[in-house]
N, C-alpha and C positions, 0 to 999 in steps of 0.2 A: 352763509350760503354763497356771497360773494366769492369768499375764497375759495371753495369748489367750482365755481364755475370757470372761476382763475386757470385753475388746474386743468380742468378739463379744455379750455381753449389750447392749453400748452400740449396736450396730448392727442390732440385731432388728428394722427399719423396715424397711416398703419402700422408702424414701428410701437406705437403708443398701443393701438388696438393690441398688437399681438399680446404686449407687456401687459393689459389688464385682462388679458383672456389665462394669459398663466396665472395669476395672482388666484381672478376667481377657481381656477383648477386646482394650484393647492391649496386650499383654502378647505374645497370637497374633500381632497386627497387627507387632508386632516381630521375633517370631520367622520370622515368614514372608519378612519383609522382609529379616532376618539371613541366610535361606536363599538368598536371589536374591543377595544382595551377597557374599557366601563368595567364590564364584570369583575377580570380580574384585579382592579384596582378597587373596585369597592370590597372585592376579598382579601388584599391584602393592600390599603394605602401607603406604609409606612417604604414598603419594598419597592413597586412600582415609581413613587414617586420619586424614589433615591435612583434608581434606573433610569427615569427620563433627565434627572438634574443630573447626574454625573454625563449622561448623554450632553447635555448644553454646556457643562464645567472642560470636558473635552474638547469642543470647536474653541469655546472661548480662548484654552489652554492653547488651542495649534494656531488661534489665531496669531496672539501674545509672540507665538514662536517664529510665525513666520516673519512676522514684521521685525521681531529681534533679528533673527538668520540676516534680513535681508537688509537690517538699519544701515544707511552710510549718510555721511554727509548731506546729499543731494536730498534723500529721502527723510530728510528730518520730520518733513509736515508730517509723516505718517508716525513718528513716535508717540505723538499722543494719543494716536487710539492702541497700537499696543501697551505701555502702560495703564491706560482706562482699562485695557480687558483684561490686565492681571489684575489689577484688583477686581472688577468683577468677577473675576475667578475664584478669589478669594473668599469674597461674600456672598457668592453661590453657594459653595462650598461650606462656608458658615450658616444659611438660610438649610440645606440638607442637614445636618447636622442638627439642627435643635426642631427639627419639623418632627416631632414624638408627643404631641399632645393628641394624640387617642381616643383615651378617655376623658378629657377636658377639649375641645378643640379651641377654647380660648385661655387656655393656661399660660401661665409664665412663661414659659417655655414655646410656647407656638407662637406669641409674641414677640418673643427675642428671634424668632426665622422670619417672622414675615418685617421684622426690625432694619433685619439683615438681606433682605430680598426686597424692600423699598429703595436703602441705601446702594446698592448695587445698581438696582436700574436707575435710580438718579447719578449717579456717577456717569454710566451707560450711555444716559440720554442727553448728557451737558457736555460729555468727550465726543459725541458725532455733532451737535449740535457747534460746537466749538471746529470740529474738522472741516463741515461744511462751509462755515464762512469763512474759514482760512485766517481764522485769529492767530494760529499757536504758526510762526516762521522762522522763530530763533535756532540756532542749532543747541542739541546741549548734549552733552557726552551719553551714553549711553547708560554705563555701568551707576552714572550720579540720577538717571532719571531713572532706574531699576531700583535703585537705592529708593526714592524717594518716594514710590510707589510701595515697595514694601513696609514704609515707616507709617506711610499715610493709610497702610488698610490694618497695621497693626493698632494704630492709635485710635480711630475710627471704631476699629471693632472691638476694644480693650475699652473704650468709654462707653459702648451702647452696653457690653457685658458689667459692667462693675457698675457704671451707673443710668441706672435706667430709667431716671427719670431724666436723662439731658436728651431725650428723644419723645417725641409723642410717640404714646403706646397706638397701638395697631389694631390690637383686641380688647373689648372690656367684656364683663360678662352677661352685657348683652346684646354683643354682637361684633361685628368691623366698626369700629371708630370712625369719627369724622376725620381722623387726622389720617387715616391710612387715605379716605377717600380723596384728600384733598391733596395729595402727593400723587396717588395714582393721575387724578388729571392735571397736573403740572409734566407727570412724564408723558401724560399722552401728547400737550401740548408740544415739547420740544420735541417730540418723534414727527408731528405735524410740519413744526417749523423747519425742521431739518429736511423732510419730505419736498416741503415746495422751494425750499433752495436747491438742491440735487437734483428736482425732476427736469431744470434748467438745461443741465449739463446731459441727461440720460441719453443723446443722439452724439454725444461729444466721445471722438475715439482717440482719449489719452490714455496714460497709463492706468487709471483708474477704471476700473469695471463698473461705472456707473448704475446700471441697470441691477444688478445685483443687490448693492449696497440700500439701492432706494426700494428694490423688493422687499428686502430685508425690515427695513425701518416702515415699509405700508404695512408686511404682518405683524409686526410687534404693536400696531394701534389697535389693532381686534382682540390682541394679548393682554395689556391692558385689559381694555373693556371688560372683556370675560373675567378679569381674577377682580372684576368692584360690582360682578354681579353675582355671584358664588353666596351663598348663606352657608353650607354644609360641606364638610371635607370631603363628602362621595357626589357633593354637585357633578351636573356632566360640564358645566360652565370650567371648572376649573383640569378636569382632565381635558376638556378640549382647548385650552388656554397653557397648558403644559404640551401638548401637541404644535402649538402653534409655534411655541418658543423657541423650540428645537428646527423647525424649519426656519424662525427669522434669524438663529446666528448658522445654520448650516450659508443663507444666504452671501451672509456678512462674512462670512468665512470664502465663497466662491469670489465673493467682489474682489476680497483685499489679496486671495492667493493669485487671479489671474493679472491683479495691477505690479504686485512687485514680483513674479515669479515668470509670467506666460508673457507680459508684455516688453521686459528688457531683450527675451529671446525672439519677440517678434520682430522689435527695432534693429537686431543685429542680423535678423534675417534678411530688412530693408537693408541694412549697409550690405550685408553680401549678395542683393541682388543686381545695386549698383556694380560690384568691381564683377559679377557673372556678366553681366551684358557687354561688359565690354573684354571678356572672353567669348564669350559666345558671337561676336561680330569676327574674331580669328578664322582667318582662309583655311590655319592649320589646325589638324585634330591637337587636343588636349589631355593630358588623364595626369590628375595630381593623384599620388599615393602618400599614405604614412611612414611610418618609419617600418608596419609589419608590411608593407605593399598592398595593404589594403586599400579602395581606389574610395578617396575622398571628393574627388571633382573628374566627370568628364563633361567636353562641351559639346555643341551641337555637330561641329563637324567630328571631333569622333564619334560620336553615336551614330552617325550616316555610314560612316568608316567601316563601325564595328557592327553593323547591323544590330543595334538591342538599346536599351528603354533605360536614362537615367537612375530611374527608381529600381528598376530591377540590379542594377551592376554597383552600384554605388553603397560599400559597406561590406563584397565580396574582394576576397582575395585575387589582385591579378592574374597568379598562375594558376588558378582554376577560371578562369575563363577565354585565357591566350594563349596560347601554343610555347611550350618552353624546347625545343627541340637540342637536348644534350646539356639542359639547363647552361644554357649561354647566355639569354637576359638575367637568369638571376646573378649570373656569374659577373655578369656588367653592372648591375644592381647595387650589389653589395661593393664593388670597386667605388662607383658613385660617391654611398655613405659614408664610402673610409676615405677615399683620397679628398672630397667634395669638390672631383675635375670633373667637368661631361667629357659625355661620349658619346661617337655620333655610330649607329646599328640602325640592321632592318631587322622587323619583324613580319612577321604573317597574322594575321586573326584569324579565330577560327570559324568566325559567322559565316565568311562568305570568300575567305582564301585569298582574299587583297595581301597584296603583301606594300609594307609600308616603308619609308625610308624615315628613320627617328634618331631624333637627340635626347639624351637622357644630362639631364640637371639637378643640381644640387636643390634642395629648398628648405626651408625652418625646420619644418618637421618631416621632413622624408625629400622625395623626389618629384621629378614632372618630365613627364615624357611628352615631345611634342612632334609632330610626325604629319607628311605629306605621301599622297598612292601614288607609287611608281611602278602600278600592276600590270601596265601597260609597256611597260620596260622590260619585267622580265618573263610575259607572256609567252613569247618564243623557248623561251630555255626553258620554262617551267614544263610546258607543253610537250618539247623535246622529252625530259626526262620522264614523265608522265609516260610515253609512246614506250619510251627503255623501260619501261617498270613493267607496264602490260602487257609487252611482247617476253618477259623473263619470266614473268609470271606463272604466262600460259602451259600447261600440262603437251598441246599442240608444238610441234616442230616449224617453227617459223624461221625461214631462210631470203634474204634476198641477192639480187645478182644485180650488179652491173651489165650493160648491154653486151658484155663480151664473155657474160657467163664469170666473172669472176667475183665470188662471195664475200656480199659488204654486211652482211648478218646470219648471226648462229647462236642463236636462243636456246637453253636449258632444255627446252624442248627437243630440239636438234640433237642436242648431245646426248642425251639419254635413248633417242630413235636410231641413229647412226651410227651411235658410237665415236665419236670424235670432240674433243672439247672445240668450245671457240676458237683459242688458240693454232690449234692445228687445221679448222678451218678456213677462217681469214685469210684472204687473201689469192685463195686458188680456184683452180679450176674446176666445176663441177664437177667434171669428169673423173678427176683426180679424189674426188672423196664418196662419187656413187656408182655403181658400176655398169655404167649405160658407155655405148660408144660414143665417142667425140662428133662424128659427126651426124649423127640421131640427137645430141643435144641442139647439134648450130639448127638442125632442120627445125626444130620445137619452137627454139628461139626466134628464129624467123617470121615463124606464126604468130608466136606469142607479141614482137614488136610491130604486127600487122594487124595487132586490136585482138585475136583469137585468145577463147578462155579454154583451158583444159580443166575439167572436175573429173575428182573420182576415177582419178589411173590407179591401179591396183601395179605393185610391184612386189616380188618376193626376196629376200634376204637371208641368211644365217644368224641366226646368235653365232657368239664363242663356244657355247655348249653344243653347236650342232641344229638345235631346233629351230623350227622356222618362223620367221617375221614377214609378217603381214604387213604392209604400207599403203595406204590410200593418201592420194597427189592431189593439191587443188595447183594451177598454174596458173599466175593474170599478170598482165603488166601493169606498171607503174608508169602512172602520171602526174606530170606539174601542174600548176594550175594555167597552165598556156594551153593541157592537153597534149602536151607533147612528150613522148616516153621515154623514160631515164633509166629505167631497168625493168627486174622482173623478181617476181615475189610467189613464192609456195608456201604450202601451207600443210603440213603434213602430217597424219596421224596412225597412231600402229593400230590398226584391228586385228590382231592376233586373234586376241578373246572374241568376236564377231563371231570371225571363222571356224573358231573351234566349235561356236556353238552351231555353227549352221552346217558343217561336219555330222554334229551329232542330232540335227534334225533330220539329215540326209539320211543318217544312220537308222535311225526312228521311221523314216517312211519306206526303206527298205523291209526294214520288218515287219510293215503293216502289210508290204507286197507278198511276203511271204503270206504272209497269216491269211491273206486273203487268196494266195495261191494253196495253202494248206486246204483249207475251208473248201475249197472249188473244188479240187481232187479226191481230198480224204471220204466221202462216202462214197465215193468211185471204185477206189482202191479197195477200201475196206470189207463190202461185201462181198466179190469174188477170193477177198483174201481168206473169210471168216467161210467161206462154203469150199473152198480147196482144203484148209484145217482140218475142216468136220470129214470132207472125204479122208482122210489122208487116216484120221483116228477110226475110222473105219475099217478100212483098209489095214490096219494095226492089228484090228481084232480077227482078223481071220490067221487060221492058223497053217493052211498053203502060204503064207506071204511072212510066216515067222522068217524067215532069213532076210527081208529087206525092213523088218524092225527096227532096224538101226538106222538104216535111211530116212523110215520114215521119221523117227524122232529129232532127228538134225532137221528135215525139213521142217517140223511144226514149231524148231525153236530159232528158226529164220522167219518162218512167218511171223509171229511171236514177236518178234526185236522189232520187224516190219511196222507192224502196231505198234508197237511203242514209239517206233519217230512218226508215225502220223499221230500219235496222242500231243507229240513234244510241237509239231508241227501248230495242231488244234487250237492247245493253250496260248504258242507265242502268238500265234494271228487273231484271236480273241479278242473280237473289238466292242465286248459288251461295257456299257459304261459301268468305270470306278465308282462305288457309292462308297462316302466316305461320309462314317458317324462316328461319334463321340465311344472312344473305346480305349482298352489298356491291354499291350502287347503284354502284361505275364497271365492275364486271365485267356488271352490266348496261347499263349504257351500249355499251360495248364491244359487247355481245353485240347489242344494235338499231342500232348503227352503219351497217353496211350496208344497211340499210334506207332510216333516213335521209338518207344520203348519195348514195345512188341517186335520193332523189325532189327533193333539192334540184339534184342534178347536171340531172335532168330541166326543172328548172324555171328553170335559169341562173343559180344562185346556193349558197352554199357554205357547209359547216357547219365551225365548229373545236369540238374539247371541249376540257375542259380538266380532267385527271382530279386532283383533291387528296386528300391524306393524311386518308383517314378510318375509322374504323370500322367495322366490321359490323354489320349492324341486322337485327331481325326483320320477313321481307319477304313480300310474295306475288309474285313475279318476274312472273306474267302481271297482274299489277294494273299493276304496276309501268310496264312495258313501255308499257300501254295508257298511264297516266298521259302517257308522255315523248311517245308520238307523237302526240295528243291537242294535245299544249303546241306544239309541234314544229311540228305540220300550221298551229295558227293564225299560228303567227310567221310561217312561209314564207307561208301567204298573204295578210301584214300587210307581207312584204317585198316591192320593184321587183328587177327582176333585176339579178343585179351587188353582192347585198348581201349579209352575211355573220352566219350564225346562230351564239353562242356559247352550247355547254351543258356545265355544268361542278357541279364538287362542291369545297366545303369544307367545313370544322370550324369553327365560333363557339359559344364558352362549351361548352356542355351540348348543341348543335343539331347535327348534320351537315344540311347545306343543299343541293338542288339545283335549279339556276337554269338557266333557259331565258333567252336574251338577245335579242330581235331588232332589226334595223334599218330596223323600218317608222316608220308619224308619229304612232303612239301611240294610246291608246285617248281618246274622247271624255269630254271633264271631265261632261257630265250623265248618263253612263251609269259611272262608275267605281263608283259605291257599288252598285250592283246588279249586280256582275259578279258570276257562278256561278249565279244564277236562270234556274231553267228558263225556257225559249225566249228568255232575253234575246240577241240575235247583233246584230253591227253588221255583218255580210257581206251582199252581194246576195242569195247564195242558203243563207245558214248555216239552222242548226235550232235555234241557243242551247242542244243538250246538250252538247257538247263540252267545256266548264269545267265543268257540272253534274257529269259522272260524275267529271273531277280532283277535286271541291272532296268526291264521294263515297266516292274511292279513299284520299284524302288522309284522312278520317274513320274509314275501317276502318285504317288506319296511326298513330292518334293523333296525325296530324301535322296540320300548319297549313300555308294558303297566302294569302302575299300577294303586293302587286305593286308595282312603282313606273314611271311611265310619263311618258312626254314627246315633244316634237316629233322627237326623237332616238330614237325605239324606246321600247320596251315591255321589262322582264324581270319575270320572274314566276320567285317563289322558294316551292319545299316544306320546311317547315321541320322535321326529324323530331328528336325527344329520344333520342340516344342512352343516356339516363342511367335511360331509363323500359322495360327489358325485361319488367319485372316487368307494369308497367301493359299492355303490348299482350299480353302472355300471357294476362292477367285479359279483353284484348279478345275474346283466342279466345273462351274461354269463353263471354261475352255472347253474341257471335255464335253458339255451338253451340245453347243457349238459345231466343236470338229464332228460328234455325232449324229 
């Protein structure tokens, strides 16, 4: 009782507490596990039980090996518990082995294992017993204590086999022996005494895992106990004593791996924390690399440097984390390794764009680059070229002038708006490369160094090909930081494409002027025109007036025509809104088929479609409609009879396409570029809306129309984007809007 309380005074730590609060935990952890595994061990003992020993013959085995792997000199003390655990290994191994008494559970045979499962744990428990007090300090070779371990488990086991009575038997056939029982507590004993020498040391942080090792040795005394209370080989006493086993060398195996294996790395980690400290006091950044430039070491002021996190950089490749620009560090790199001279470069990082000024040096196993920010040095020229980069960049015409108008910049921009390269700019007059008068510059100038800003001057230009360039001017001067002005700076950009569109908006509300003038007049017109007709056919039918029958026939085929350009009038100024639903330009076709086939049959000549594999689009089917006969009506009458009209649909890229084809003699080369303008007609008696309200139908459809023409006929293609539903939905809208 005494010596429990012994104990327990030594353990009055929390460190203590915590240690017995694990014990009791695996302890349950065991038992629980002893509770699942019952059944199937009382259904097959022979199996199971050779599973849980080869389970404990394996730690024992890795223990044996680590302490071999790791024997040296220094570490002699530890040789005597790996050799104790090969033999123990041994006669585990032998205790499994003749554990097949079955049908006897005190047979010969079940005697000679638990012969060899006594002798094992007495070994076991006399080699920690002997390591705790530190008896064993001699050195002795390794390969002669392997030797002698093997001779001493073969001798051992070769005399308890052949002669079996130079051992007290274990089992008799009425039961466990006194001699088994009085062994077992001789081993509980030294598992004790070993325990309260150990628990000494359990707060001590040497190379030995203390804690571990004494865990280990407190559950082997319950292990014990339990195999001297068993009467029956399906006891739960003995499944849960083979449970236990197996946690107290899994411990002994944690103890002795973290002392010779986890603890040399921690001590060399204390020496490399010594020579880090006194890198890390270094003014200058650091980064050791290997010999692949993998980064082995950086210090604190490179990591400030290089904006980023030891742990994250440390183990990555240099040139994935540092700017190689034209691989010149590695190019100095590899010089290093080979010649082993430094060399003294800058680099940049890429965290934060410092740029560094570095020595690169030889080292054992690679190199060490050591480096000071000199980003404050080349802030200016950095900065400088930065300005050249964004001003070359820009798509804009960026131009600057000295106070005398003379050109100290001409940006890619410039060149491509003007026309002039750099070259031919530099250096001159503005005057000399834009075609404004000389002194309408100075007067601008004057303003401009009076603080005045110019935006948004519109000028006009030529291309080489004739057509016209748009230019919009921004004009400001330039200032130092005194505020005081050193030149002048524009900025200029081509809106051709603007213009063109605002051209064709111009164009667009022209037509709606119309439509809305159509719309105003056309029932004006129309019923004094429709009640002159009716007389006129009246007038027809009398037959005193047979001799102005021809008169009147020309006149009712003037009126006639009349109507027809207030029809053409009607439709262009049509300002009902585009509804536009999910529909397929050949089930339209189809559908005005008969129409046209009827009026070319009329005319002597013949229509084919030709229907292609295409999509659905969003349509207004009466736009639509009007579009094809529109197209349709000018081919037939561009056609001789006997000629044959093709109207057809395909897919190209992103387009569904429909093409009207005729075989008349083509449209006139001086009138091609002004097709679609109101009243332009090449007919005797046209009105030139006809294309006007396609080119407007074609507009409310997001779509395009062009044409290709020749001695051979005329086609005219509607080009629609099937890829843009989004965009003609957004047209409703505009349309609901403008409406």
């Amino acid at each position: 009782m005494e010596f429990i309380q012994n104990i327990m005074k030594r353990m009055r730590t929390k460190t203590s507490l915590i240690f017995f609060l694990n014990y009791i935990a695996i302890l349950l952890v065991c038992f629980i596990f002893a509770i699942i595994l019952k059944p199937l061990w009382i259904k097959n003992v022979v199996l199971v039980h050779i599973c849980l020993e080869l389970l404990c013959i394996i730690f024992v085995a890795v223990i044996f090996l680590v302490i071999w792997n790791m024997f040296k000199e220094e570490h002699n003390k530890y040789g005597i518990l790996g050799y104790a655990f090969l033999v123990v290994a041994i006669f585990n191994f032998l205790h499994t082995i003749f554990f097949m008494g079955l049908d006897n559970y005190f047979s010969s045979e079940f005697n000679l294992s638990w012969k060899y499962w006594i002798m094992g744990r007495l070994i076991e428990g006399t080699a920690l017993l002997i390591f705790t007090l530190k008896l064993f300090k001699d050195y002795i070779n390794r390969w002669l204590g392997l030797s002698i371990a093997v001779v001493f488990s073969s001798l051992i086991g070769g005399i308890i086999y052949y002669y079996p009575g130079s051992f007290l038997d274990m089992a008799t056939n009425g039961g466990l022996s006194a001699g088994k029982f009085f062994f077992e507590y001789v081993i509980i004993i030294l598992y004790l005494i070993s325990f309260s020498i150990i628990i000494k040391d359990i707060k001590q942080k040497e190379q030995l895992s203390y804690k571990y090792i004494a865990m280990g040795i407190l559950i082997a005394v319950p292990t014990e106990i339990l195999l001297i209370l068993w009467n029956n080989v399906t006891s739960f006493y003995i499944i849960y004593g083979h449970v236990l086993k197996i946690a107290y060398y899994y411990c002994l195996y944690k103890g002795i791996f973290t002392s010779l294996v986890t603890y040399p790395y921690k001590k060399l980690d204390s020496t490399n924390q010594y020579y880090s400290n006194i890198l890390e006091s270094m003014g200058e950044g650091l980064i050791a690399l290997d010999n692949n430039y993998n980064i082995a070491y950086i210090n604190q002021t490179a990591e400030k440097h290089s904006n980023s996190k030891r742990e994250v950089v440390v183990g990555k490749n240099y040139f994935s984390l540092f700017m190689d620009t034209g691989g010149i560090q590695r190019e100095y790199f590899n010089k290093v390794m080979q010649t082993r001279i430094p060399i003294h470069y800058e680099i940049a990082l890429p965290y934060n764009g410092r740029i560094l000024d570095g020595s690169i040096y030889p080292s054992v196993e690679g190199i060490t680059v050591i480096f000071h920010d000199i980003t404050e040095q080349k802030e200016a020229e950095y900065n400088q070229t930065l300005l050249i980069n964004l001003i070359q960049s820009t798509s804009d015409g960026v131009v600057t002038y000295n106070c005398n108008g003379i050109i100290t910049t001409w940006n890619k921009g410039a060149e491509k708006i003007h026309g002039y390269s750099a070259s031919e700019a530099m250096g001159k007059h503005i005057s000399q490369i834009i075609n404004v008068g000389k002194g309408e510059i100075e007067n601008v100038f004057e303003k401009l160094l009076q603080g005045e800003v110019f935006k948004d001057i519109e000028i006009t230009r030529l291309e080489k090909d004739g057509s016209p360039l748009y230019i919009s001017i921004n004009l400001f001067p330039i200032m130092d930081k005194n505020k005081k002005n050193v030149g002048i700076a524009s900025i200029c950009r081509d809106i051709t494409v603007r213009k063109i569109m605002q051209k064709e908006l111009n164009k667009r509300d022209r037509l709606s002027l119309v439509g809305e003038l159509a719309a105003g007049i056309a029932h004006e017109i129309r019923n004094p025109l429709t009640a002159v007709r009716g007389f006129l056919q009246l007038l027809g039918l009398k037959k005193e007036l047979e001799n102005f029958h021809t008169y009147f026939q020309l006149m009712i085929k003037e009126l006639d025509r009349a109507s027809d350009i207030i029809s053409e009038f009607l439709s262009l100024g049509n300002n009902k809104q585009t509804r536009l639903d999910k529909n397929n330009l050949n089930y339209i076709l189809k559908k005005v088929y008969p129409i046209i086939q009827a009026e070319a049959f009329a005319q002597g000549k013949d229509i084919v479609v030709d229907y292609g594999d295409i999509p659905d689009l969003m349509l207004d089917e009466r736009e639509i409609i009007q579009l094809v006969l529109n197209l349709e009506k000018n081919g037939l009458e561009a056609m001789s009879a006997g000629s044959i009209m093709t109207i057809g649909t395909y897919l190209e890229e992103n387009e569904v396409v429909l093409y009207v084809k005729d075989q008349g003699t083509g449209i006139p080369k001086e009138v091609q570029s002004r097709i679609g303008q109101t009243f332009l007609t090449t007919k005797k008696n046209g009105t030139g809306l006809g294309l006007q309200v396609c080119w407007s139908i074609a507009a409310n459809h997001n779509a395009k129309i062009d044409f290709i023409t020749g001695p051979m006929g005329t086609t005219f293609f509607v080009r629609f984007n099937h890829l843009s539903l989004v965009m003609q939905k957004n047209h409703i809208k505009r349309n609901v809007i403008d409406g």
